[in-house]
C-alpha positions in Angstrom: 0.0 0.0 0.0 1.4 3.6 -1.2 1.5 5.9 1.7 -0.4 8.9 1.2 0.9 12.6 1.7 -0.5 15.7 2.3 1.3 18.7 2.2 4.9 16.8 1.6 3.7 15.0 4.8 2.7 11.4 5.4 -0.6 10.8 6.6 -0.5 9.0 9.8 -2.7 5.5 9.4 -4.5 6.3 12.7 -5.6 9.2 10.9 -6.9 8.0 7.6 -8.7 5.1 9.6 -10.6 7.8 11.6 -11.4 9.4 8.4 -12.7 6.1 6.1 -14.4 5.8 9.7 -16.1 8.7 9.6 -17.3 8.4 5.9 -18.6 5.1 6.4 -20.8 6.6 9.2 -22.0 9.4 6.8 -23.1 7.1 4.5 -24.7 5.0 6.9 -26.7 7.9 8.4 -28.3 9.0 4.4 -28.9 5.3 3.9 -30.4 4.1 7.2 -32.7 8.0 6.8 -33.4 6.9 3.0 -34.7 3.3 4.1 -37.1 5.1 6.5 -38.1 7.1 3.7 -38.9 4.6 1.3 -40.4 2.4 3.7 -42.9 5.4 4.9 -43.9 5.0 0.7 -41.7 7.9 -0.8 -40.5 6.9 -4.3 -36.5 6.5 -4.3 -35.7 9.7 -6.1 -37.4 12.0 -3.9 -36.9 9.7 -0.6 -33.1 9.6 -1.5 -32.4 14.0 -2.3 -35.1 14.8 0.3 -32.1 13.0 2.5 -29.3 14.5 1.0 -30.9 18.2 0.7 -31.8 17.7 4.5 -28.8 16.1 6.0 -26.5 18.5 4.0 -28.6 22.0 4.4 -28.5 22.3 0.5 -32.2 23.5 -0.4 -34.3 21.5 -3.2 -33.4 17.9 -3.9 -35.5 16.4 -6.7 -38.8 14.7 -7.3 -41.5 15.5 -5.5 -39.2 18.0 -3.2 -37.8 19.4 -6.3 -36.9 23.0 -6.8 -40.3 23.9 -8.6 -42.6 22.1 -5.7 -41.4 22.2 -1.4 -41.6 19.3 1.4 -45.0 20.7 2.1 -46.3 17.0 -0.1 -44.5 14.9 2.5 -46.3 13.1 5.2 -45.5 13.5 9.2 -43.6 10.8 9.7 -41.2 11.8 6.7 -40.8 15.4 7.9 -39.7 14.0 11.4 -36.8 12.1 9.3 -36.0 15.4 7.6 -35.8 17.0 10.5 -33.7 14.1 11.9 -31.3 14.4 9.0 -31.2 18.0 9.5 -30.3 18.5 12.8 -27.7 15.9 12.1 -26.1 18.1 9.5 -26.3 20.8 11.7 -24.9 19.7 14.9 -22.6 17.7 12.6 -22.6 14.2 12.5 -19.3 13.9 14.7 -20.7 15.8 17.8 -24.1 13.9 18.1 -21.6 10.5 17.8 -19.4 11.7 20.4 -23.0 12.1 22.7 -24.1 8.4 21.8 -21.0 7.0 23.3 -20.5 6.0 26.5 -17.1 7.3 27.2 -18.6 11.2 27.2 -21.0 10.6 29.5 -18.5 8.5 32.6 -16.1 10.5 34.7 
């Protein structure tokens, strides 16, 4: 495996583990928020943007939450997991993990 450099520097592997860790859980959190979204009967296009626009604070996605039309369409349930996936963008993903665990919350 090539090491990989940054500025000249080597990146340490501790480092680019916590990083490919960090993606994975990103992509977790859009698919396990798009699975409740097609399960609640969205169709995939719109269940999968109305994710990504939510979790990312980016506006419009496509579909039925397109730029031309709003969430206003979208049941109760699936506004709760848009408001889940937002508030997860905002607080950003790595501070509501570092609340989950147990280690913040012992002495």
């Amino acid at each position: 495996m090539l090491p990989i450099t940054l500025g000249g520097a080597t990146v340490p592997q501790p480092v680019m583990a916590s990083v490919i860790a960090y993606m994975m859980v990103y992509g977790a959190t859009l698919a396990g928020l798009t699975l409740l979204m097609l399960f609640s009967g969205l169709e995939p296009i719109t269940a999968a943007t109305a994710v990504i626009a939510s979790v990312n604070n980016i506006g419009p996605g496509l579909g039925d939450v397109g730029p031309s039309v709003n969430f206003q369409g979208l049941s109760d349930f699936q506004t709760w997991v848009c408001t889940v996936g937002m508030l997860l963008g905002r607080l950003e993903l790595l501070a509501v993990l570092v609340l989950l665990t147990p280690q913040f919350w012992r002495k």
